[in-house]
N, C-alpha and C positions, 0 to 999 in steps of 0.2 A: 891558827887553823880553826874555822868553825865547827864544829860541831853540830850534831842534828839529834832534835828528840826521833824516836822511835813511829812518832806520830806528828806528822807534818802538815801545818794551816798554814796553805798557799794562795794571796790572792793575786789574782790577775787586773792588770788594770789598761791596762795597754791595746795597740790594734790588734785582733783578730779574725783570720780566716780559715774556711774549710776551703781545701782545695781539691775538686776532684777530677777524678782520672779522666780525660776529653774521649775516652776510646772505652771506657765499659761503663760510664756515669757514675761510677762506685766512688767515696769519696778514700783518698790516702790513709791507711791506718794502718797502726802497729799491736804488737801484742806484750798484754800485759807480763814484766819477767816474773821470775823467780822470787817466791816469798813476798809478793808486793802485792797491795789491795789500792782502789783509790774509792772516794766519793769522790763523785765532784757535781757543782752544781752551776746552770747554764743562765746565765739574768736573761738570755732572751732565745728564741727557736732557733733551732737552725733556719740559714738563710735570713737571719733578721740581724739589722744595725741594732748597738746598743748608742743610747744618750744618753752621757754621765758629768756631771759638772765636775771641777777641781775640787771646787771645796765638797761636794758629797760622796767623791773619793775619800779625802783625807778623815771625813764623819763617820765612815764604814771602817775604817780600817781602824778606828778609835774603838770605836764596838764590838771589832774582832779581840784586840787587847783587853777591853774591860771584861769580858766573856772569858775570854784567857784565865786572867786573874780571880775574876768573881767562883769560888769555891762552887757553885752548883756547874758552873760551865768547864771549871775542869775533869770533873765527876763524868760528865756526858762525851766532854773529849776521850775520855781514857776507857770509857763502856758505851756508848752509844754514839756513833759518830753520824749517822743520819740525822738523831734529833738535835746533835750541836750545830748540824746547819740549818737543820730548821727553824731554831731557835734565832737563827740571826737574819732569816727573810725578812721579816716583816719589820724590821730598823729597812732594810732595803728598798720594799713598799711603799716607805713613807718617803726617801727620798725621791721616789719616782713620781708621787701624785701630783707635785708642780710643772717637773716634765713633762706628763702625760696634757695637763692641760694646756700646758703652753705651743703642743703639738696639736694638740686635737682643735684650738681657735686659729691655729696657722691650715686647719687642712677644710677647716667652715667657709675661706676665704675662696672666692670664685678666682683661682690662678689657672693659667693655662697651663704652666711649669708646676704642676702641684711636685711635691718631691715622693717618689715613690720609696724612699728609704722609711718615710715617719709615717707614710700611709699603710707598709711593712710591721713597723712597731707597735704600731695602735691595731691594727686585725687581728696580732698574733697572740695578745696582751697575753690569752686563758695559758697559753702555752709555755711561759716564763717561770722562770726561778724552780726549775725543776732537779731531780735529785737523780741521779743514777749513781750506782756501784759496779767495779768491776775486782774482778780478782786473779790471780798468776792464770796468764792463758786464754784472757777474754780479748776479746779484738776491741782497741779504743780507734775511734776520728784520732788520726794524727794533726791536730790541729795546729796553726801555725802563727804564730806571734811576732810583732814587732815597734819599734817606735824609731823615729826619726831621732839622733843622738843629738844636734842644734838644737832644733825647736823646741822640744818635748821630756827632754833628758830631766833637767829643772824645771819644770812645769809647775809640780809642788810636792811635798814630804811624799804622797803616794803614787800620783796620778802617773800613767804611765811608765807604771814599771810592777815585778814579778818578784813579790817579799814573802820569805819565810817568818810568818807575824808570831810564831811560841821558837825560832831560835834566838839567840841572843845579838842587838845587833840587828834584828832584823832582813838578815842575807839577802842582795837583790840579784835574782837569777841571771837577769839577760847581763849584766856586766861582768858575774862568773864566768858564764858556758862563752861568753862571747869577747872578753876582756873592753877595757877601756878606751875609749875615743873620746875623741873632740871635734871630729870630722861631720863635715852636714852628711851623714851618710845612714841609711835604714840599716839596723838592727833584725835578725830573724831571728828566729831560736823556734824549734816545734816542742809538742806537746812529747813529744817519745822523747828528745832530749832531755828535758827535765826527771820526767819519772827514773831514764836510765841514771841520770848522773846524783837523784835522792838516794836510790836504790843503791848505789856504790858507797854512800855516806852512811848505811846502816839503816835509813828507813823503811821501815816496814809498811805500813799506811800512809797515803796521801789523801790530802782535805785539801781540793781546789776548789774556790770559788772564784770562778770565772765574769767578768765583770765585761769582758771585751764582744766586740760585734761577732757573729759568726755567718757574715756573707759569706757566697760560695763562687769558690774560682776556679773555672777549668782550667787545668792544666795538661800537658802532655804525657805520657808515661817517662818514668826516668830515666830511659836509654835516650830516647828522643829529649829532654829537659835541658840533660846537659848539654845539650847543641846551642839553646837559648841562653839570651842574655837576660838573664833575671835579676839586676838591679836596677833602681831609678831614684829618682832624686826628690820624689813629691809621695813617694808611696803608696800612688794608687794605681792602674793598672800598670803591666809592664810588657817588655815582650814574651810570649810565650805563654800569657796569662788573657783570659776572655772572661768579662764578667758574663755569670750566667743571667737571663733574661727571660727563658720560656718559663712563661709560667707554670704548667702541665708539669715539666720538668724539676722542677726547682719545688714545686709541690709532691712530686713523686721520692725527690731524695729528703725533702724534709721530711712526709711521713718516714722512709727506712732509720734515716737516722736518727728520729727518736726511739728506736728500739735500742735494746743493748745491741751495743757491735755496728749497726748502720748499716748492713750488707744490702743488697740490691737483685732483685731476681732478674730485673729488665733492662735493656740499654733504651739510652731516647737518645736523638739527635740531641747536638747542643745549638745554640745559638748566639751570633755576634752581635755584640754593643755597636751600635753606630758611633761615626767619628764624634758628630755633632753632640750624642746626650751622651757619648763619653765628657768631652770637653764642657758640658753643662754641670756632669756630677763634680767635675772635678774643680769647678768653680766654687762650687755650693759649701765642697768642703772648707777649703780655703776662706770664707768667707765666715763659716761657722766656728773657725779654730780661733781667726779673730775677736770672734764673739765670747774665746771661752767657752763653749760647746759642744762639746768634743763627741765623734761618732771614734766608739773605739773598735 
């Protein structure tokens, strides 16, 4: 049986989304339990893809070890947990600045299909790798994680998947909460799952460093949810699920929810993806998984 330190460094590496309510614009969230605090920190806005190579997966999560071990970074784990994330941004940084350039000469390029995801990533940059805390009773984004268990499972020691990097072993969440497969089939697990099921193992503190995209997807309310069929085979839209597109909008939940909690004073209509730049993004992906590319 695993065991869990008291203080738990969780990275994320895998797809993710905010999903929110299609009927009050609020994005889904839960509330922090009993006796439990988290950091966690965001590699990129809300409403913005992240681009993360394999191998600068596998170089991060090296540096969360060596940090582990290195006697000043346990010191900071065990009393400061803000500056042991801080501490490991800027190894982060460095893996981004060939991304960033390899995005920003792809968006110099006069396309008529410019991709508005890296056009997303590159606006947002100032707003990245940012730090919040919550503690028993604060409202978190119930954010929502997943990877395709075929394609993505072995991908490499890190990529696409949710390790507890100071327990022994390394615990990978989504095969915990969600057990084993071999089936081409998506994987989910939320953000409230994980903290409830640390929080039963004795954790006190959670240290998530979030590496995954946090586009935003309208959904239904959960009475209405359960009617949908919310599986698919390619893991990007599904039914019951509308990628958000207004801009106005998606700029009004990204300002809330970078506050603690996220909450929202206003409703705004939502708006639907067309068939056609559905079936465009969904090309794009597929072409960039090829590549080794990965939007998480």
């Amino acid at each position: 049986m695993t065991t869990y330190p008291e203080i738990a460094v969780v990275l994320v590496t895998c797809h993710g989304t905010i999903k929110v309510n299609s009927k009050t614009h609020e994005p889904f969230s839960f509330r922090m339990p009993d006796n439990t605090s988290m950091t966690l920190l965001n590699a990129v806005a809300p409403g913005v893809c992240n681009f993360l190579k394999a191998d600068d997966a596998d170089k991060f999560a090296k540096n969360i070890i060596d940090k582990i071990k290195d006697v000043e970074g346990r010191q900071l784990l065990q009393n400061d947990q803000a500056s042991f994330v801080n501490s490991l941004i800027d190894a982060l940084k460095i893996y981004d600045i060939e991304m960033k350039k390899d995005i920003t000469f792809n968006l110099s390029l006069k396309d008529e299909e410019r991709d508005v995801d890296e056009e997303e990533y590159i606006h947002h940059d100032d707003k990245s790798y940012k730090i919040k805390q919550f503690s028993t009773g604060d409202n978190v984004i119930n954010k929502e994680y997943s990877r395709n268990n075929y394609t993505e499972k072995n991908d490499s020691d890190w990529n696409f998947k949710i390790n507890v990097m100071n327990a022994t072993g390394f615990p990978e969440l989504i095969e915990i909460l969600k057990g084993r497969t071999t089936q081409n089939d998506n994987t989910y697990v939320t953000l409230e799952e994980i903290v409830n099921y640390l929080q039963k193992q004795g954790v006190k503190h959670i240290i998530l460093l979030d590496l995954s995209c946090s586009s935003f997807i309208s959904m239904p309310p959960p009475k209405e949810e359960s009617l949908m069929d919310i599986d698919d085979d390619d893991g990007d839209d599904v039914d019951g699920e509308e990628t958000i597109t207004n801009k106005r909008l998606i700029r009004n939940i990204r300002r809330d929810t970078m506050k603690k909690g996220g909450k929202r004073k206003q409703s705004r209509k939502k708006q639907k993806l067309t068939k056609k730049r559905r079936q465009t993004r969904r090309k794009r992906r597929q072409t960039r998984r090829k590549q080794t590319l990965y939007r998480h």
